[in-house]
C-alpha positions in Angstrom: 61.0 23.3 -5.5 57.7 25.3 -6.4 55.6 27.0 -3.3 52.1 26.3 -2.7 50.4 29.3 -2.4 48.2 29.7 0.7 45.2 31.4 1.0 45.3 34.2 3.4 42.6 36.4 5.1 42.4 39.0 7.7 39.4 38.5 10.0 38.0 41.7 8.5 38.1 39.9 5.1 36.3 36.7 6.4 33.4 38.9 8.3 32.5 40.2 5.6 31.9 37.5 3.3 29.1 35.8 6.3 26.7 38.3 4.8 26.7 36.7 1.3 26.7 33.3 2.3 23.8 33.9 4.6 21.6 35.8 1.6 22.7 32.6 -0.6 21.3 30.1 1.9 18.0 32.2 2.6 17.9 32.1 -1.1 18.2 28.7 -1.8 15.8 27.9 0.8 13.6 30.2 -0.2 13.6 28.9 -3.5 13.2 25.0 -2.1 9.9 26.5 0.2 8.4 27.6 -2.8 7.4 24.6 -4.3 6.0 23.5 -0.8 2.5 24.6 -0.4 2.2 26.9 2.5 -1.1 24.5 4.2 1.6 21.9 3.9 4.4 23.1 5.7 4.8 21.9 9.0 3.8 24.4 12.3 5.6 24.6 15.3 4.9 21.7 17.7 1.6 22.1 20.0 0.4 19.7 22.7 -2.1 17.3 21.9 -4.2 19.0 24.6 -3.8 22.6 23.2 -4.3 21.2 19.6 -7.7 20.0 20.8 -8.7 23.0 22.9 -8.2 25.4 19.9 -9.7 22.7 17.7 -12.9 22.6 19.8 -13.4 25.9 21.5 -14.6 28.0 19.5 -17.5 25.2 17.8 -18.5 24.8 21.9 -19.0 28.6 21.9 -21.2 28.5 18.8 -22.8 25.7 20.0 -24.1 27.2 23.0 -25.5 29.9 21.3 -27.5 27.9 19.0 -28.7 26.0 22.3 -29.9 29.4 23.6 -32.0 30.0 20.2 -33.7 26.6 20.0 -33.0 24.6 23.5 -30.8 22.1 24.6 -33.0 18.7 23.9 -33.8 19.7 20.3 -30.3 21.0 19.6 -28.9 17.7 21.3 -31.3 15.7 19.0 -30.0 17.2 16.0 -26.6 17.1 16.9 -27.0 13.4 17.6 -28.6 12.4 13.8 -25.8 15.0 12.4 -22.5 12.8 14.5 -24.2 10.0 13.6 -24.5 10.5 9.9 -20.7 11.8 9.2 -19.3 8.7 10.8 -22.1 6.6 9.2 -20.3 8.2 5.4 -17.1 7.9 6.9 -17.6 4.4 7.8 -18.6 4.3 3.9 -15.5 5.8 2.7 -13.2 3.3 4.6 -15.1 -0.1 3.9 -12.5 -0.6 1.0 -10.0 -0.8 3.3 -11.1 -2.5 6.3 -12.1 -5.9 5.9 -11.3 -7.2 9.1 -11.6 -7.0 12.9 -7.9 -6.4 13.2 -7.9 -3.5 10.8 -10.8 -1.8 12.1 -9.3 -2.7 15.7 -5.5 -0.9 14.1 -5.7 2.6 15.2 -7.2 1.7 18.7 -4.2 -0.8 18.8 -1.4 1.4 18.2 -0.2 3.7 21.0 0.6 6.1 17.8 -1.9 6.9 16.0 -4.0 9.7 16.4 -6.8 8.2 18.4 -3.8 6.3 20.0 -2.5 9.6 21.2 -5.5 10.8 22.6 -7.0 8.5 24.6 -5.5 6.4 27.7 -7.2 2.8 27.3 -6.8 -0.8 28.2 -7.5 -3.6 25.9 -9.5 -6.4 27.2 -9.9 -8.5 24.4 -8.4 -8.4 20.7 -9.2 -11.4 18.3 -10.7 -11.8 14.5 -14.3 -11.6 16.1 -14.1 -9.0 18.8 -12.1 -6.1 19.8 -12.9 -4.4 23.7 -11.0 -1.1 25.3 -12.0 0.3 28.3 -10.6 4.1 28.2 -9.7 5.6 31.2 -8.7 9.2 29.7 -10.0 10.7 27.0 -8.6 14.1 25.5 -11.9 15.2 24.1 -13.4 14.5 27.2 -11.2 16.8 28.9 -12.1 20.0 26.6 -15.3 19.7 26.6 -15.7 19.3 30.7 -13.1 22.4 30.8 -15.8 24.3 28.7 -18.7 22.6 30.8 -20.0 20.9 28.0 -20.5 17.0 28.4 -23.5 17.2 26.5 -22.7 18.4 23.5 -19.2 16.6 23.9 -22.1 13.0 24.1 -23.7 14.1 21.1 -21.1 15.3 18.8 -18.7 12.9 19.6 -19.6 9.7 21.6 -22.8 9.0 20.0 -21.4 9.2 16.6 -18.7 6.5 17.6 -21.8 4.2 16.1 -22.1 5.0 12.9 -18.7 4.7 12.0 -18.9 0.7 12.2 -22.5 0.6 10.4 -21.2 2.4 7.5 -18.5 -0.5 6.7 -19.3 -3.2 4.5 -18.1 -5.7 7.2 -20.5 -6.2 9.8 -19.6 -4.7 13.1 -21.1 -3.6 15.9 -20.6 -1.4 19.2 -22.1 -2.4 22.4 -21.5 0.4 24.7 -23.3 1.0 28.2 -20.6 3.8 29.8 -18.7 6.7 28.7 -16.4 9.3 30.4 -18.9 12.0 28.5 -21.7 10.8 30.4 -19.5 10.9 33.7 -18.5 7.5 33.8 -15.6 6.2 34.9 -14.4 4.8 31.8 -15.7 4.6 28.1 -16.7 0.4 27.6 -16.2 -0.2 23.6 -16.9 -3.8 22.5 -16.8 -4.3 18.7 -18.1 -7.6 18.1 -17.6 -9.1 14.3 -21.7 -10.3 13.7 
């Protein structure tokens, strides 16, 4: 009857082989990294509510120094026709994909999203003609009352919420009277399908 040879190591042996396999593994995933992009790798997990502080912070701080140079009401005024016309071309950009109350209405819907996850709302009415959300909470309303900025927060921000439907191809509207901005108690968005 032949023996089966068994491998055999001290602990000495086996130690000193974790180098090696470590270098291989940093290696191959060093190797798999590089064909990743490095502004597509993923960074370590921030809350929403930091992710918008250090997203709007430092465009508050230039924005009150431009409102020393040339005034609050003009630089309001300007910041209003500037909101307005982004959302108006990004209203453009999306008409070829929303052709319907419901798909405008999608990322307001879903709890998900990324307006979803920023914003604390109730939905009052959701049909083919008409989609309304009173928001309660709203995350950009928090930084820019931190940094004692409403204003700017109104004109960068909530007024520009109507160009975005007057850029699509469909005809919607917003009817808004109140907004957490203006010191409201909640934000009243009706989109009505004319």
């Amino acid at each position: 009857m032949e023996k089966t040879k068994v491998f055999q190591s001290s602990r000495r042996e086996f130690l000193s082989c974790i180098p090696a396999a470590a270098a291989l593994c940093f290696g191959c995933s060093q190797g798999w990294r590089q064909n990743t992009h490095k502004f597509q790798r993923e960074m370590p997990p921030v809350t929403y509510l930091r992710w918008a502080q250090q997203r709007n912070m430092r465009y508050i701080g230039i924005l009150k120094h431009l409102e020393k140079d040339i005034g609050k009401q003009k630089l309001l005024e300007l910041l209003k026709k500037a909101s307005f016309a982004e959302n108006l071309a990004l209203g453009k950009r999306l008409s070829p994909r929303i052709k319907s109350m419901h798909a405008f209405a999608g990322p307001f819907r879903e709890e998900k999203s990324g307006v979803g996850q920023t914003i604390i709302r109730e939905i009052v009415e959701d049909n083919e003609t008409a989609f309304e959300m009173k928001i309660t909470e709203c995350l950009t309303e928090v930084v820019f009352r931190e940094a004692d900025a409403l204003d700017l927060g109104y004109a960068c921000v909530c007024h520009a919420d109507f160009g975005l439907p007057e850029g699509l191809d469909i005809n919607i509207k917003l009817i808004r009277s109140k907004t957490l901005m203006q010191g409201h108690e909640c934000c009243n968005h009706r989109y009505v399908l004319e």
